[in-house]
GUMIRO-434299 format. One record per residue (C-alpha): z, y, x; chain; residue number from 1. Coordinates in nm, 2 decimals, padded with zeros to 4 digits. Layout:
atom c3 Z, c2 Y, c1 X, chain A, n NUM
...
end
This chain:
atom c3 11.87, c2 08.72, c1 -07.72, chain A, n 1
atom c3 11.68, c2 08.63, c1 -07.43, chain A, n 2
atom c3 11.39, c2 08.50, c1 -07.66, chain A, n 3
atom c3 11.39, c2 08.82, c1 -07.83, chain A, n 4
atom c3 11.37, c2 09.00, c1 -07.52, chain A, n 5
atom c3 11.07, c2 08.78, c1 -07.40, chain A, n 6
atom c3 10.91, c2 08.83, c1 -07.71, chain A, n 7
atom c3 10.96, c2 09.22, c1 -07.67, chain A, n 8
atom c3 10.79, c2 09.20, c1 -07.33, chain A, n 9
atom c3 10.48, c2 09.02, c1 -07.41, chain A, n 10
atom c3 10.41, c2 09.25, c1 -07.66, chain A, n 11
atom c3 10.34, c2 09.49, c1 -07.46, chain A, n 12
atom c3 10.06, c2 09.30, c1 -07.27, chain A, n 13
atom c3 09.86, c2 09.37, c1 -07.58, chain A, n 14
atom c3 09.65, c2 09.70, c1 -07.46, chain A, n 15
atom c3 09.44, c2 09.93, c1 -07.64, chain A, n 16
atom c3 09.02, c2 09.94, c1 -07.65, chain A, n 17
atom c3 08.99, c2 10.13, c1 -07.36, chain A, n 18
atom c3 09.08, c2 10.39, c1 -07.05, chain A, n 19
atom c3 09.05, c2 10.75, c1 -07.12, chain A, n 20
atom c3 09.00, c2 11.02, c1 -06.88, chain A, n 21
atom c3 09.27, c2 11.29, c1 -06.88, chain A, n 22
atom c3 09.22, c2 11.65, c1 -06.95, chain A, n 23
atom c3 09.48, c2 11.75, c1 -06.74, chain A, n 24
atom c3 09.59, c2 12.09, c1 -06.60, chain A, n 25
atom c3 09.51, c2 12.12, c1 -06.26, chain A, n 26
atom c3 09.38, c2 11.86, c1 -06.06, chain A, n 27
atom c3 09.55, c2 11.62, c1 -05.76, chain A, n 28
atom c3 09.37, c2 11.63, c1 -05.45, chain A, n 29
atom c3 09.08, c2 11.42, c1 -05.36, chain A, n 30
atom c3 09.19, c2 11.15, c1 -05.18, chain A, n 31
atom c3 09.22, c2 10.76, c1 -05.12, chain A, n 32
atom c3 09.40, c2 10.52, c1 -04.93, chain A, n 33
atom c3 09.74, c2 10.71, c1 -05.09, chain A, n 34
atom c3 10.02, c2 10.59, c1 -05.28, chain A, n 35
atom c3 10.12, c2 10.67, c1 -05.65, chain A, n 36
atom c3 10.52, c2 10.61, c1 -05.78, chain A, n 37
atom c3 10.72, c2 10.73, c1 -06.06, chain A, n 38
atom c3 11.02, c2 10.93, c1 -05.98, chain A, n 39
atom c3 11.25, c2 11.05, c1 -06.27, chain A, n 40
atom c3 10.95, c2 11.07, c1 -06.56, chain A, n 41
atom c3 10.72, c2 11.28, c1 -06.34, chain A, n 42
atom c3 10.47, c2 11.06, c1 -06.06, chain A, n 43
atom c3 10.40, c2 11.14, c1 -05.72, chain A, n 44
atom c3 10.06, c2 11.09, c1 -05.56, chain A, n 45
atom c3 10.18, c2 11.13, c1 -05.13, chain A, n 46
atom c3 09.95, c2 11.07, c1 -04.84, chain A, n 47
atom c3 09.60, c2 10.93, c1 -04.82, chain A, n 48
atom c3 09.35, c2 10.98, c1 -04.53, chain A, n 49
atom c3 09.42, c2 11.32, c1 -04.38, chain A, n 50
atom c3 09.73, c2 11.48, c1 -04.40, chain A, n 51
atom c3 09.78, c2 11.57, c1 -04.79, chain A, n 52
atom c3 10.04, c2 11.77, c1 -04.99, chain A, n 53
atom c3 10.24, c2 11.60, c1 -05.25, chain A, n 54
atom c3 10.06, c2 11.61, c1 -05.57, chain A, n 55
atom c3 10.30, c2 11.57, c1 -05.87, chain A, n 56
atom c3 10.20, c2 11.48, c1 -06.26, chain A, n 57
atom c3 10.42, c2 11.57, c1 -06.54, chain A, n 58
atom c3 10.31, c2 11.29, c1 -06.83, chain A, n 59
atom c3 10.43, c2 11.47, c1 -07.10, chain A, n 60
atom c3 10.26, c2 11.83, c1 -07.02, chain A, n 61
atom c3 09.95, c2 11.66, c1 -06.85, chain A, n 62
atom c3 10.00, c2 11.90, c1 -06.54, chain A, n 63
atom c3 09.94, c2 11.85, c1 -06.22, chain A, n 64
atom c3 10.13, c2 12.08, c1 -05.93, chain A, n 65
atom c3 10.18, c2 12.04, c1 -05.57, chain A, n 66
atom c3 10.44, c2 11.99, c1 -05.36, chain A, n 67
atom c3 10.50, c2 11.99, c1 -04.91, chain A, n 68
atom c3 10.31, c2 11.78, c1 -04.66, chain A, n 69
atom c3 10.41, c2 11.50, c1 -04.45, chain A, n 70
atom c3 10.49, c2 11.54, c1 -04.09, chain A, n 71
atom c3 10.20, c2 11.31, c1 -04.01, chain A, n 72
atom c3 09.95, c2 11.18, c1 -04.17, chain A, n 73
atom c3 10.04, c2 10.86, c1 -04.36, chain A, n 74
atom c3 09.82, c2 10.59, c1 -04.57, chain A, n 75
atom c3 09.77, c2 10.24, c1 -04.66, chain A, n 76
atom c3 10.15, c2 10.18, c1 -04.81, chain A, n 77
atom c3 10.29, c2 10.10, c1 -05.08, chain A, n 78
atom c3 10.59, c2 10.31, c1 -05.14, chain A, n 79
atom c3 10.97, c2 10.22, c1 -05.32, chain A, n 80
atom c3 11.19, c2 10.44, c1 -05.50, chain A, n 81
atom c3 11.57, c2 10.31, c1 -05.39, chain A, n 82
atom c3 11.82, c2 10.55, c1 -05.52, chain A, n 83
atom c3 11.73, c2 10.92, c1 -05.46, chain A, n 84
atom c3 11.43, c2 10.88, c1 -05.22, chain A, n 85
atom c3 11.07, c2 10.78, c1 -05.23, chain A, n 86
atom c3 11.04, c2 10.52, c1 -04.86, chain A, n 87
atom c3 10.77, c2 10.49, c1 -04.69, chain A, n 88
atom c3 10.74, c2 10.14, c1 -04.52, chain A, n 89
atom c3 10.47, c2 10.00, c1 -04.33, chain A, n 90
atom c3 10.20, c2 10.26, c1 -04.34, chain A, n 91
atom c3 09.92, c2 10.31, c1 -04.09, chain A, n 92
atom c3 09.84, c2 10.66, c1 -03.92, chain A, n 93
atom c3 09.52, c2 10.81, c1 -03.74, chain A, n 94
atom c3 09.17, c2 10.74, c1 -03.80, chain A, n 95
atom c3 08.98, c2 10.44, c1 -03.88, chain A, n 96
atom c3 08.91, c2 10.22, c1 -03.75, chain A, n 97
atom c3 09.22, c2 10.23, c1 -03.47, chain A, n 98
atom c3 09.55, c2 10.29, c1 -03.72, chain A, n 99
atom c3 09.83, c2 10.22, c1 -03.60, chain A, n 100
atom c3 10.19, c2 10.14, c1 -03.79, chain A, n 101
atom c3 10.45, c2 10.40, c1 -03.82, chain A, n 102
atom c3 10.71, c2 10.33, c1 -03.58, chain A, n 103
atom c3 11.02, c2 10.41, c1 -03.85, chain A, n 104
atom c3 11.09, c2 10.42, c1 -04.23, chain A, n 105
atom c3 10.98, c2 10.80, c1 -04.33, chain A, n 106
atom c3 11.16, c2 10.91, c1 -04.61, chain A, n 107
atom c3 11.08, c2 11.22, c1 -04.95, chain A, n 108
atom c3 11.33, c2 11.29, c1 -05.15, chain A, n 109
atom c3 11.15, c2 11.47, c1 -05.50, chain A, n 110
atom c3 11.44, c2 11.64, c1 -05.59, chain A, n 111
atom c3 11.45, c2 11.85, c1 -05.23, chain A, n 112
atom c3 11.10, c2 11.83, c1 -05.14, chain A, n 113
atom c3 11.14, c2 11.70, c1 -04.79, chain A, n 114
atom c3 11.03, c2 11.47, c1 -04.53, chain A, n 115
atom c3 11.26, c2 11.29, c1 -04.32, chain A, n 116
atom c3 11.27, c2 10.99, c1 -04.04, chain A, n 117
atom c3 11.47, c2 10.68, c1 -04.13, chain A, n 118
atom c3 11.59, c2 10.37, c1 -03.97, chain A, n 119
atom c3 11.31, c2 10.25, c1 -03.67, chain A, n 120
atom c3 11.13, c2 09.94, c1 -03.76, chain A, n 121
atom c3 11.13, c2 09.68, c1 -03.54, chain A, n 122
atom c3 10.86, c2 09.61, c1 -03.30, chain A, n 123
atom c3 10.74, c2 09.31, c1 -03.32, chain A, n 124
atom c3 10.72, c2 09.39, c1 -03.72, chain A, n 125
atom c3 10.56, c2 09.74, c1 -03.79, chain A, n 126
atom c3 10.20, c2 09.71, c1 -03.94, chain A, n 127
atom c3 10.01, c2 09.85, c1 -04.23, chain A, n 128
atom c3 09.87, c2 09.79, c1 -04.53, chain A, n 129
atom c3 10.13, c2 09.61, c1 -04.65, chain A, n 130
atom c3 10.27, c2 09.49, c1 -05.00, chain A, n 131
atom c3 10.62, c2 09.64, c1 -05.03, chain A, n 132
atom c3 10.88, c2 09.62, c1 -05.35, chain A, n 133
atom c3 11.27, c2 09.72, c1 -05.45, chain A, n 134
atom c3 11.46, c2 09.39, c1 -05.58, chain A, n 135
atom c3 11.79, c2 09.49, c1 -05.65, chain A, n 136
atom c3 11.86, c2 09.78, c1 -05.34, chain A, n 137
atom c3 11.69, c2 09.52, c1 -05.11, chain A, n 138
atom c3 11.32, c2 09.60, c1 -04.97, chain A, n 139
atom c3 11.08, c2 09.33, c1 -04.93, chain A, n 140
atom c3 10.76, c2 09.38, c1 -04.71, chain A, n 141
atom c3 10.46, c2 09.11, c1 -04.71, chain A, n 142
atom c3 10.20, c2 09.07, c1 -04.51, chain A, n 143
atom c3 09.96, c2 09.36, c1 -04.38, chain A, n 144
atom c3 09.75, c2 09.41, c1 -04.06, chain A, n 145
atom c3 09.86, c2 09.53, c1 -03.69, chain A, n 146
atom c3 09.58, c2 09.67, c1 -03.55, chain A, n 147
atom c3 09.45, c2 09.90, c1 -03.80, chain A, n 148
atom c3 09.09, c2 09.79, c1 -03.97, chain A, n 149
atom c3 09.04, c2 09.60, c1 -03.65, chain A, n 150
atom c3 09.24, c2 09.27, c1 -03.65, chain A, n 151
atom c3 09.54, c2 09.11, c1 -03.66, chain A, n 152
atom c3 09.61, c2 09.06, c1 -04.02, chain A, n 153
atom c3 09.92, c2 08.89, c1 -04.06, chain A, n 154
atom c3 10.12, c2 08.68, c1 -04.30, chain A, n 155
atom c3 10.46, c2 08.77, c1 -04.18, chain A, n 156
atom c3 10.75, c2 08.87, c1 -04.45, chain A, n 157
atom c3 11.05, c2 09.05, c1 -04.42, chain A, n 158
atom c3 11.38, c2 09.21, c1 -04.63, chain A, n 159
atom c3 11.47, c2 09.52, c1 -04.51, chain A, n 160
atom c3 11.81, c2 09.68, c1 -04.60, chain A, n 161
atom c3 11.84, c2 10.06, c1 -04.63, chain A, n 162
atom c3 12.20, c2 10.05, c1 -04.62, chain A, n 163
atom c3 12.20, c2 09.91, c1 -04.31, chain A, n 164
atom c3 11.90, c2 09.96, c1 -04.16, chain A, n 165
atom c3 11.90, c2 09.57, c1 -04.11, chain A, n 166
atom c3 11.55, c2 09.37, c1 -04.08, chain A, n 167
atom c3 11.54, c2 09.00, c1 -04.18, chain A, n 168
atom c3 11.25, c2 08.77, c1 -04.10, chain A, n 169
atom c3 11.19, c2 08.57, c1 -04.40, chain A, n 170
atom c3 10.96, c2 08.23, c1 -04.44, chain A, n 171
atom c3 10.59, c2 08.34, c1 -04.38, chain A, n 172
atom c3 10.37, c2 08.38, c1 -04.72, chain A, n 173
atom c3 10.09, c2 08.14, c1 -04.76, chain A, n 174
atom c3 09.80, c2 08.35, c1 -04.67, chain A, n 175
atom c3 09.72, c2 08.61, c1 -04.45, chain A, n 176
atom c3 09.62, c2 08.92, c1 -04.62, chain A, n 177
atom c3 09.61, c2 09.31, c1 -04.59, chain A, n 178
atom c3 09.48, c2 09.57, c1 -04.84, chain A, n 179
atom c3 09.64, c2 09.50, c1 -05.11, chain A, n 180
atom c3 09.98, c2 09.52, c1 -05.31, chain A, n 181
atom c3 10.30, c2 09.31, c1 -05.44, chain A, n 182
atom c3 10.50, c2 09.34, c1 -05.77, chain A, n 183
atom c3 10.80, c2 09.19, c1 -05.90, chain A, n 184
atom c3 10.89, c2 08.95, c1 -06.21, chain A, n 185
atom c3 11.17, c2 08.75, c1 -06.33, chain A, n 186
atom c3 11.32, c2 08.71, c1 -05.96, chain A, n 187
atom c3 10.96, c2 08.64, c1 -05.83, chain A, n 188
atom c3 10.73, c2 08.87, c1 -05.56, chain A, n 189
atom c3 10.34, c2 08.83, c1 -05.65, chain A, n 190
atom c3 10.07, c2 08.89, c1 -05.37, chain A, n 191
atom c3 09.80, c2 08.97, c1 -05.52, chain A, n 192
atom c3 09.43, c2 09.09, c1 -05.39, chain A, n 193
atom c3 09.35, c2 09.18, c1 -05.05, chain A, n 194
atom c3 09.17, c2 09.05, c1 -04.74, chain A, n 195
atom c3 09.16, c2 09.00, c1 -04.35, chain A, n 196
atom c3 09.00, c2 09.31, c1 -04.22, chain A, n 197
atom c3 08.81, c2 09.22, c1 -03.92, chain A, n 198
atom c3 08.62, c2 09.53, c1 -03.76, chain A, n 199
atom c3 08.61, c2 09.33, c1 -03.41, chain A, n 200
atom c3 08.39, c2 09.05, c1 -03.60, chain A, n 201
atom c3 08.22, c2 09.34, c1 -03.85, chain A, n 202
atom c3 08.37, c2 09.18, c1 -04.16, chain A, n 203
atom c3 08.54, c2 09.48, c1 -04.24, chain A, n 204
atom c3 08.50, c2 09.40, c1 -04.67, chain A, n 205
atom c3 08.42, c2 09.02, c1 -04.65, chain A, n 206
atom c3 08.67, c2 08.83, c1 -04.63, chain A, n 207
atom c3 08.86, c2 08.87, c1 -04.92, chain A, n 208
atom c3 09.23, c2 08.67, c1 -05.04, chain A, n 209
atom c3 09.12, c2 08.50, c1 -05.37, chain A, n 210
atom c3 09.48, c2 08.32, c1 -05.40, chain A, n 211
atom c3 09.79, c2 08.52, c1 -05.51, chain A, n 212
atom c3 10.09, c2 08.39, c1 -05.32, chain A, n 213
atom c3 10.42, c2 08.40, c1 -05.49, chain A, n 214
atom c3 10.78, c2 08.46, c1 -05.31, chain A, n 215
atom c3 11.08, c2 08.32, c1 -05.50, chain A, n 216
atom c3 11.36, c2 08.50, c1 -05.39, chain A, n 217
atom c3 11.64, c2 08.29, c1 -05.46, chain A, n 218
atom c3 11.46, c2 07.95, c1 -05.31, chain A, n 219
atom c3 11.29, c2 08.15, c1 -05.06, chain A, n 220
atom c3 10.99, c2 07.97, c1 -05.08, chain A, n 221
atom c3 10.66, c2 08.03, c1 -05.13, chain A, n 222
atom c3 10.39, c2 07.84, c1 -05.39, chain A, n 223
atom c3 10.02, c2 08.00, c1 -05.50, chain A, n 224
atom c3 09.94, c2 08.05, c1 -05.87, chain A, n 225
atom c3 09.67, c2 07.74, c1 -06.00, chain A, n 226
atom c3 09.45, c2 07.97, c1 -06.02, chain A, n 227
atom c3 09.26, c2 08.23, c1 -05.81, chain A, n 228
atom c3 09.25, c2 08.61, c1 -05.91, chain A, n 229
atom c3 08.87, c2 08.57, c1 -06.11, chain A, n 230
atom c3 08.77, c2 08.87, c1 -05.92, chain A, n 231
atom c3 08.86, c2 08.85, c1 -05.55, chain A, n 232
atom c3 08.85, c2 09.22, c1 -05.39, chain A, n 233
atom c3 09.11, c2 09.44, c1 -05.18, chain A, n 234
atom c3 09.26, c2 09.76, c1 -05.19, chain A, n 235
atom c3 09.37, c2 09.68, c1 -05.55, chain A, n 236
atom c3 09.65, c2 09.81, c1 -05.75, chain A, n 237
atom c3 09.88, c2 09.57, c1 -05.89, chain A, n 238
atom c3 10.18, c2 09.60, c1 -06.12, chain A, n 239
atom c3 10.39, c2 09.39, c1 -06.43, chain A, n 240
atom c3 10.31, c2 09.49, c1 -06.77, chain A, n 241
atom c3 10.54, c2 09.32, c1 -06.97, chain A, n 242
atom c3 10.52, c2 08.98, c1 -06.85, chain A, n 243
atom c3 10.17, c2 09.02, c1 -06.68, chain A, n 244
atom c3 10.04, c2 09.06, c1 -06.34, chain A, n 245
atom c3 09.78, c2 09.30, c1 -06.36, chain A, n 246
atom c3 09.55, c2 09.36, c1 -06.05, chain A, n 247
atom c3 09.31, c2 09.65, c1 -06.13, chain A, n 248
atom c3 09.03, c2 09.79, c1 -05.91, chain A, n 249
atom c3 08.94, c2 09.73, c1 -05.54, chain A, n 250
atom c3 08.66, c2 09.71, c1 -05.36, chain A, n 251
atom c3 08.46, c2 09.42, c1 -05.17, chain A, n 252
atom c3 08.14, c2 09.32, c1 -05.06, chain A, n 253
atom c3 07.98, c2 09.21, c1 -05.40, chain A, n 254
atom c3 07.90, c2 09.60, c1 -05.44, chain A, n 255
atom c3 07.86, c2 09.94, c1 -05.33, chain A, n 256
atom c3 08.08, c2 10.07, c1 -05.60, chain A, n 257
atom c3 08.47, c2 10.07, c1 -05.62, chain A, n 258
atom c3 08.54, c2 09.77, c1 -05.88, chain A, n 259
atom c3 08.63, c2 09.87, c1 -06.20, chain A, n 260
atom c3 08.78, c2 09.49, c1 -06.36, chain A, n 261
atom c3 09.11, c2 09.49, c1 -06.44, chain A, n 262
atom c3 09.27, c2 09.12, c1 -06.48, chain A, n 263
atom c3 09.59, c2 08.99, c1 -06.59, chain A, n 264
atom c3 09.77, c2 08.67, c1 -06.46, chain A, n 265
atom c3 09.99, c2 08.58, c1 -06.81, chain A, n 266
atom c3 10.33, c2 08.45, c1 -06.66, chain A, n 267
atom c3 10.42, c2 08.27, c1 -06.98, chain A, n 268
atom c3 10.04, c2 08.10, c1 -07.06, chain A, n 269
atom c3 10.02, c2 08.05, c1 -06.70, chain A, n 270
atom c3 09.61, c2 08.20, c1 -06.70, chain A, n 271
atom c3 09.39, c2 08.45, c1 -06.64, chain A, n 272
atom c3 09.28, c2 08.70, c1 -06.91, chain A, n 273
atom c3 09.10, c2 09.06, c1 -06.95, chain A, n 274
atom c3 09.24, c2 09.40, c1 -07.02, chain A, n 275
atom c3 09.01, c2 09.66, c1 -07.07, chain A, n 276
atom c3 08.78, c2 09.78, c1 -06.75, chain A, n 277
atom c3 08.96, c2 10.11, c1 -06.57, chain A, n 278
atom c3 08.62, c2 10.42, c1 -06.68, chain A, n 279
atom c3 08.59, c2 10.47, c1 -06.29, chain A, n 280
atom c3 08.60, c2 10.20, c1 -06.03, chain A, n 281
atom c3 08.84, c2 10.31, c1 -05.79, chain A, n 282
atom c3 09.03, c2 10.17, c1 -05.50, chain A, n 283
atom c3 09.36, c2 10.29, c1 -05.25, chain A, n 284
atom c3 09.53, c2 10.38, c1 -05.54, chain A, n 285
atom c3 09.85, c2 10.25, c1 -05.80, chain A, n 286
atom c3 09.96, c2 10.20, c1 -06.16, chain A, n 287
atom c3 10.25, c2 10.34, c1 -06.30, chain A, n 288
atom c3 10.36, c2 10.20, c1 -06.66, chain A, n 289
atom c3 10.49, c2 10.47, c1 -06.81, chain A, n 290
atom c3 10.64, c2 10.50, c1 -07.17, chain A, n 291
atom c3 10.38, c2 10.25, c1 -07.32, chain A, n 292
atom c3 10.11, c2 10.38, c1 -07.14, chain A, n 293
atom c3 09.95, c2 10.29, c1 -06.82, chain A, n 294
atom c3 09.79, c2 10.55, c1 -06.54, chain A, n 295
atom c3 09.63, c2 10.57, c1 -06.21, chain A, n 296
atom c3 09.44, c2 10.82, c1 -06.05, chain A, n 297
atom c3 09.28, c2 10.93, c1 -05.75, chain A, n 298
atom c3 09.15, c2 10.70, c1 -05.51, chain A, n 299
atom c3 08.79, c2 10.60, c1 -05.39, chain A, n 300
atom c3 08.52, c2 10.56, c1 -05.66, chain A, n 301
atom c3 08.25, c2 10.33, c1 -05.40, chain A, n 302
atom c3 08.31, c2 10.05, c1 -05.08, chain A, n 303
atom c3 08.49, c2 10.25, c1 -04.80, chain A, n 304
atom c3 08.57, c2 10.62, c1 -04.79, chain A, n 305
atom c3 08.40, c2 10.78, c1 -05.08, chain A, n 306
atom c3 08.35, c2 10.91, c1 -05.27, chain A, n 307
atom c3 08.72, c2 11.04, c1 -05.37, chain A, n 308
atom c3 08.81, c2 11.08, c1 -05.68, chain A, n 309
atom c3 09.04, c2 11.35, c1 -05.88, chain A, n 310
atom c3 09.04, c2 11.20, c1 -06.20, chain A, n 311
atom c3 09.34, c2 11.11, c1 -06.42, chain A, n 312
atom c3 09.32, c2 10.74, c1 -06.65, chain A, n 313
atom c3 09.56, c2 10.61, c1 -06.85, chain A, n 314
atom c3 09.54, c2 10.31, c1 -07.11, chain A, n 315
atom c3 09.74, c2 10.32, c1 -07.40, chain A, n 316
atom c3 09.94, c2 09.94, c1 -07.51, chain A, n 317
atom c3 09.94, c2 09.87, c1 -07.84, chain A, n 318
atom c3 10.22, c2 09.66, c1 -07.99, chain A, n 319
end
């Protein structure tokens, strides 16, 4: 059975020719640096630079509709879905380049519409850009940056329980690394993408995180894939696909536009390989897999703010 399952999986790594661009009705709004979950069939696109209603897509009726505001503004995160709510963990506020992070977990819940403050985060701990995940009701954060685009990048990692409100320092990763996002497989946390941001040297793109750290959860220890992510760049999306890690867009130094490669770290070949480039470059976005199909949206289509993008993709998987 557990072949058979494996076997189901990896077929769904196999992915169409290419991304098309949605004909959808209504549009989300312009924005990047945001976040982009599922939630109950329908997705949610919340915060970004500026404070930014909730934009929510229906999949099946290709709509678009929005929803309230924040209380602040809130981006750089990488939200979870645990039980009834949509958490917000980690995120920076204010304007670049002097973000700070949010002092407590702030909570939606879809089914109300509303914003609430959760537990306080501790201290010493609270940062941005950070790679966050659900494993089981627990929250794990990695890495991320303290002072805004400025410095102090970090390579600190921590479970958080909502139930309790209880924070847990767990082994460091690796590598330092902000801008970018984790996923989980098969009891395993991937950190994948990224950079040290460094205004107060003016390597605000350079210095970008070619090797993906991974977290085993029950060892607690951390080990880095053989080999490096083939296009290193931050503020990338990154998901599972069946039993890949995909990493798709970002941006870097190499050029002016938003990247538009999308790569795929095989768990079970152990290697690199292609899926088909996103049809605009973007970056401060997601993916969401969603019924055999992948999405994204949004985000920023060149290096830095702009310009931001209201477009819809998705990529159809073949079996």
């Amino acid at each position: 059975m557990k072949a058979l399952i494996i076997a189901l999986l990896a077929a769904t790594s196999v992915v169409a020719a290419e991304w098309e661009t949605l004909e959808t009705k209504g549009q989300p709004n312009p924005r990047h640096e945001a976040a982009f979950v599922e939630f109950e069939g329908e997705f949610y696109l919340l915060g970004g630079r500026r404070i930014q209603p909730v934009n929510i897509f229906n999949p099946e009726t290709k709509t678009w509709r929005n929803a309230s505001k924040p209380p602040i503004e809130i981006h750089h995160f990488q939200p979870v879905v645990h039980e009834d709510k949509i958490l917000i963990i980690c995120a920076m506020t204010g304007r670049y380049p002097n973000e700070t992070g949010l002092e407590k977990v702030l909570v939606y819940e879809p089914k109300k519409d509303t914003w609430s403050w959760g537990d306080e985060i501790p201290k010493n701990r609270r940062r941005g850009s950070a790679g966050v995940v659900n494993v089981d009701g627990k929250i794990y954060v990695m890495c991320g940056i303290v002072n805004g685009h400025v410095g102090g990048y970090v390579n600190w990692a921590d479970r958080y329980d909502p139930a309790t409100g209880e924070w847990t320092k767990l082994k460091n990763a690796k590598h330092k690394r902000d801008h970018f996002q984790c996923t989980y497989l098969d009891g395993k946390i991937y950190a994948a993408g990224g950079r040290t941001t460094s205004k107060e040297t003016n390597q605000v793109f350079d210095l970008t995180v070619p090797e993906v750290d991974v977290y085993d959860i029950k060892s607690g220890a951390w080990s880095v894939l053989k080999d490096d992510l083939p296009t290193p760049r931050a503020g990338n999306s990154t998901a599972t696909i069946g039993q890949d890690i995909v990493v798709a867009g970002g941006e870097s130094m190499t050029q002016k536009e938003a990247h538009a490669e999308v790569e795929a770290w095989d768990t079970l070949k152990e290697k690199w390989h292609d899926y088909p480039p996103l049809k605009q470059g973007r970056h401060g976005t997601a993916l969401i897999l969603h019924k055999n199909c992948i999405y994204t949206c949004s985000g920023s289509g060149g290096r830095g703010g702009g310009p931001e993008l209201e477009t819809t993709e998705r990529l159809k998987l073949s079996k």
